[in-house]
C-alpha positions as CSV (number, residue, x, y, z in Angstrom):
1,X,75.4,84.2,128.2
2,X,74.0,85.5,131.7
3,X,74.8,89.0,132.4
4,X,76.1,87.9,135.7
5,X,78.9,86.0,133.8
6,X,81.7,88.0,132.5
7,X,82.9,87.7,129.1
8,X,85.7,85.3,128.6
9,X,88.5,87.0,126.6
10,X,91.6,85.0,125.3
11,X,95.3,86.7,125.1
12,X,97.3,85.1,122.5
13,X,100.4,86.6,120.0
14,X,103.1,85.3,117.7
15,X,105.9,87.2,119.9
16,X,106.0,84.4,122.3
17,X,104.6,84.2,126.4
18,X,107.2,86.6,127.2
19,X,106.6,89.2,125.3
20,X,105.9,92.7,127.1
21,X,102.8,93.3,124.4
22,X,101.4,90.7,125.7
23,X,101.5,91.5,129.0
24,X,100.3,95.1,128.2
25,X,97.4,93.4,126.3
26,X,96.1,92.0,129.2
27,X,96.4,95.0,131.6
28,X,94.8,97.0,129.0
29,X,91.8,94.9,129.1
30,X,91.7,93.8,132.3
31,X,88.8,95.5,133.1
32,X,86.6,93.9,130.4
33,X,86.0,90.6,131.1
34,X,87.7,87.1,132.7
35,X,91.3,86.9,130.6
36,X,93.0,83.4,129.8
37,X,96.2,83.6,128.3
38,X,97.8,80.8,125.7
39,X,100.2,82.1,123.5
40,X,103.4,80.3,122.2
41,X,106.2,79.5,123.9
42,X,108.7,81.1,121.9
43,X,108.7,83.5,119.3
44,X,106.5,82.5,116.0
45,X,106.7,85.9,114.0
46,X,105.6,85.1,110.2
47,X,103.7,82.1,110.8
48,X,100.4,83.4,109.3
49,X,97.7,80.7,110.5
50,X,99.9,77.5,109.9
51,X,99.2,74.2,111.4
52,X,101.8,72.2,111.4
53,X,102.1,68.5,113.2
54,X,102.8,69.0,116.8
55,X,104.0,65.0,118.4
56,X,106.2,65.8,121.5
57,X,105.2,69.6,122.0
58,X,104.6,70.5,125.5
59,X,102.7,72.6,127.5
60,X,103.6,74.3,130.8
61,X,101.5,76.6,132.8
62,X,103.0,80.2,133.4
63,X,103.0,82.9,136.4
64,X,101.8,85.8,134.3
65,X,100.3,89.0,136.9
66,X,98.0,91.4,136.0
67,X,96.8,94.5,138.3
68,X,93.3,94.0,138.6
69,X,93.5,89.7,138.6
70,X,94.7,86.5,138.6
71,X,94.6,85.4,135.2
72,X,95.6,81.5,134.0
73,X,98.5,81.6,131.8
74,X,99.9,78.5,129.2
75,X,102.5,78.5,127.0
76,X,102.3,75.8,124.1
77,X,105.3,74.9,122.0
78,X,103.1,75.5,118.9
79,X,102.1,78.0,116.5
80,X,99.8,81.0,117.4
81,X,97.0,79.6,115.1
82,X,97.5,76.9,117.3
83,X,97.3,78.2,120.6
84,X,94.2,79.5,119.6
85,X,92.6,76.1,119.0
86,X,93.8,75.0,121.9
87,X,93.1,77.6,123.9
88,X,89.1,77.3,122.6
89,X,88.9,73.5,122.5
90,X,90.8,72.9,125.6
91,X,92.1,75.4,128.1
92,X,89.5,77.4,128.0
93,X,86.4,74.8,128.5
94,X,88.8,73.2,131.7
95,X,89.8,75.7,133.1
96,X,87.3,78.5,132.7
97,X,84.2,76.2,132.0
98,X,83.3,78.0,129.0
99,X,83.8,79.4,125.4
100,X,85.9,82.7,124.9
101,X,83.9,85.6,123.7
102,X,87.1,87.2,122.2
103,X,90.2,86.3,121.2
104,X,92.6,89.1,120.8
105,X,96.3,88.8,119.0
106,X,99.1,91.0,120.0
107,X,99.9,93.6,120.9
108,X,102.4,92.8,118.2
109,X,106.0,94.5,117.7
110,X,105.6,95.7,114.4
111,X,102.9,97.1,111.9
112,X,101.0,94.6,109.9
113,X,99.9,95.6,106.9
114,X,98.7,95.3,103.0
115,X,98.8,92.0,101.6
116,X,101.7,91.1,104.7
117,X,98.2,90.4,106.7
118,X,98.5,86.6,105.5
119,X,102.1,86.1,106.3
120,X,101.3,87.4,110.3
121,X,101.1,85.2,113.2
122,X,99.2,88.4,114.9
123,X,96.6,88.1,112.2
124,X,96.2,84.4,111.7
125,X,95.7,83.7,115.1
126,X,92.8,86.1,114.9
127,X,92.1,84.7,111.8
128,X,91.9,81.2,113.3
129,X,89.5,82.2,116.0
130,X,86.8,83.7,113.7
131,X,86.8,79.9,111.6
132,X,85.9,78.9,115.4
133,X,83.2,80.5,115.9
134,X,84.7,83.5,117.6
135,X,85.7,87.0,117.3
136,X,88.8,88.3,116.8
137,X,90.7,90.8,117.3
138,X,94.6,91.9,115.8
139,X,96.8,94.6,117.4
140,X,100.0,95.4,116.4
141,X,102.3,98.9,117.5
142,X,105.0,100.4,114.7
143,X,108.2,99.7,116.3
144,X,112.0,99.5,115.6
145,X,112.6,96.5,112.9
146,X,115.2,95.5,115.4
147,X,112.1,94.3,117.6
148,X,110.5,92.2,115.1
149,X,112.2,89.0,115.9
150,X,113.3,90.0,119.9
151,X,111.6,91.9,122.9
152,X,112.3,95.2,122.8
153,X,111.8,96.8,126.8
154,X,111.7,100.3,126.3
155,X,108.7,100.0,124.1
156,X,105.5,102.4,125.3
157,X,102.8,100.0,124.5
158,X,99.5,102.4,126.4
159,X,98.7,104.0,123.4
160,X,98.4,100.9,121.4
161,X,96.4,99.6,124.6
162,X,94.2,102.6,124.4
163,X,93.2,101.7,120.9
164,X,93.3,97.5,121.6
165,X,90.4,98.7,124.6
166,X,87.8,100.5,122.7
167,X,88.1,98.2,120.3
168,X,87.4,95.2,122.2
169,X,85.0,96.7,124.8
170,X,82.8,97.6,121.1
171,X,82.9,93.8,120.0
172,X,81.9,92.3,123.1
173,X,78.8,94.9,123.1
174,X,77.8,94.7,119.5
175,X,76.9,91.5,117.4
176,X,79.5,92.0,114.3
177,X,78.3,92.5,111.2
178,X,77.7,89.8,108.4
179,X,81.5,88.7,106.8
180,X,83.5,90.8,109.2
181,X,85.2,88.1,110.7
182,X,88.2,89.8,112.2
183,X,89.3,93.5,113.5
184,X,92.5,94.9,112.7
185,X,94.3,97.7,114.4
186,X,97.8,98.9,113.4
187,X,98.9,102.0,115.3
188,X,102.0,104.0,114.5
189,X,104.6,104.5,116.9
190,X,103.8,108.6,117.0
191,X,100.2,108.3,118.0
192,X,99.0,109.5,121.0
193,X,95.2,108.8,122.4
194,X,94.3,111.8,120.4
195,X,94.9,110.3,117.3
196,X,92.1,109.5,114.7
197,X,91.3,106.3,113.9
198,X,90.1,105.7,109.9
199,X,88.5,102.5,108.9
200,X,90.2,101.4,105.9
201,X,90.5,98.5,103.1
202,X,93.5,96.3,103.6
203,X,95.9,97.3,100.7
204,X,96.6,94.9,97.8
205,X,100.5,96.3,98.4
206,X,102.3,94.1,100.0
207,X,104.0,96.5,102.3
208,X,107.3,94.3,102.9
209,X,109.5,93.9,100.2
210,X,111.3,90.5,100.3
211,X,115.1,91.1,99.1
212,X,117.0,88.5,97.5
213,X,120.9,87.4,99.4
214,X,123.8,89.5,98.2
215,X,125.6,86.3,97.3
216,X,123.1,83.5,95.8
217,X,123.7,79.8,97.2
218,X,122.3,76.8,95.0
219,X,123.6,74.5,97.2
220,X,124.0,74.3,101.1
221,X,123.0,76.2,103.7
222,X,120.4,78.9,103.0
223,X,120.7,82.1,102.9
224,X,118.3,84.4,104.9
225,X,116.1,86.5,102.9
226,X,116.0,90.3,104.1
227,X,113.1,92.7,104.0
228,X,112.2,96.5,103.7
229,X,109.3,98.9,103.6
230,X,108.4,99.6,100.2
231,X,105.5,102.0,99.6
232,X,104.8,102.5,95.5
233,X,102.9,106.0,96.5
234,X,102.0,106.4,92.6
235,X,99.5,103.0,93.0
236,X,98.7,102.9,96.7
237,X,94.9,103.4,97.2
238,X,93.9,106.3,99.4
239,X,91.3,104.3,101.5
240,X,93.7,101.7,102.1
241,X,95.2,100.6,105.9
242,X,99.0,102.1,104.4
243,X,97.7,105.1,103.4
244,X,95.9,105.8,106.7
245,X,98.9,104.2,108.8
246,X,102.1,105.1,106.8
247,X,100.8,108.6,105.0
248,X,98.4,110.2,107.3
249,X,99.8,108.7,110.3
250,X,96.4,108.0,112.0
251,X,95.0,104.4,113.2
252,X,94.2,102.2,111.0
253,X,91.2,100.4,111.7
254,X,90.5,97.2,108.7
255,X,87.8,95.3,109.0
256,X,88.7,91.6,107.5
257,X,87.2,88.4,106.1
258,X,88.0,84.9,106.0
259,X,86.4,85.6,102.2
260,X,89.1,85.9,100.0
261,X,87.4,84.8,96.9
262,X,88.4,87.4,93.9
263,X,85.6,89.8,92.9
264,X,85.6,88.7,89.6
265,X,82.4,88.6,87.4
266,X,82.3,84.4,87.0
267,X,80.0,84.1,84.2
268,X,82.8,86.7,82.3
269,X,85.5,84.7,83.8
């Protein structure tokens, strides 16, 4: 790339266009590079990297602002893994002439962590950009569980936006290591710019707890399945992304790969 060209950095969540983390994703990185935004058109929370069939979804350009410039926008009725397809197959090469240099997910209403990291749209679309080629990167801010599933507006996103900077300003200047394929960034809600950030292992907890219904159907409609926090502190690894996030209440920073091949001796095994 000529240094005269600015990098190319795609906006995408699971949150849906609307969502004010998105928008405060792209003022926080306004600065860094050209921005494109395709994200989904309504809210896609817990679709990990799915890819369903798509006949009759549509597309629609949006007005989305940001200070420092104009900035295309699309919303696609599809899932965030596929935005980000799109987004790098399509928008991006019509509209912008050019590959993005960085896709970044979120900033996402709610922590993802542990072994939950597969079940998040945040994640998968970041996920989805590294099998393309491209880096990603995954932000997501503790909030209210209210918020998980609707836009919460009193939300303070800047701290999360601090974090969601450095990092990406660091990936477009450095060539990532071998098998890091995605960045992950989960900040709790009582962080301030001040706040250390830890690089840590994502936790083989699962974090959530899916709860089964009070009253169990066989037969009809279904019921929906609840969830809760559930930390088992006596097995929790201390270098883990909970630990760091939920225990020590700093950043947690989790390098991850697409690799998730069990590290198993396979001539024992």
């Amino acid at each position: 790339m000529s240094d005269s060209i600015r990098p190319l950095i795609l906006l995408t969540n699971d949150d849906g266009i609307a969502s004010p983390g998105l928008q405060a994703a792209a003022e926080a990185v306004c600065e860094l590079g050209d921005l494109l935004m395709v994200a989904p058109a309504q809210q896609q929370t817990g679709m990990g990297r799915a890819i369903p069939p798509i006949p009759g979804r549509q597309i629609r350009r949006e007005v989305v602002r940001v200070n420092c410039q104009e900035m295309p926008a699309y919303a696609l009725e599809v899932t965030p893994a596929q935005a980000v397809a799109y987004g790098i197959l399509v928008l991006a090469p019509h509209i912008c002439g050019r590959r993005p240099d960085l896709v970044i997910s979120g900033i996402n209403y709610g922590e993802n962590l542990g072994t939950s990291v597969t079940v998040s749209g945040t994640v998968g679309a970041a996920l989805q950009a590294a099998e393309m080629g491209v880096r990603g990167l995954a932000v997501s801010l503790e909030t209210d569980r209210a918020y998980h599933y609707n836009h919460g507006h009193d939300v303070d996103w800047s701290v999360a936006g601090h974090f969601m900077r450095r990092a990406a300003a660091a990936m477009l200047a450095a060539q990532l290591p071998a098998d890091l394929d995605v960045i992950k960034i989960d900040v709790p809600c009582d962080a301030t710019p001040a706040t250390p950030w830890r690089l840590t292992r994502q936790s083989r907890q699962s974090y959530y707890q899916v709860l089964p219904p009070a009253v169990p159907v066989l037969e009809g409609e279904l019921p929906i399945l609840d969830y809760r926090v559930a930390v088992d502190w006596a097995t929790l690894e201390p270098d883990s992304d909970i630990w760091a996030f939920a225990r020590d209440r700093v950043v947690a920073v989790t390098p991850l790969s697409q690799d998730l091949t069990a590290r198993v001796d396979f001539e024992g095994l």
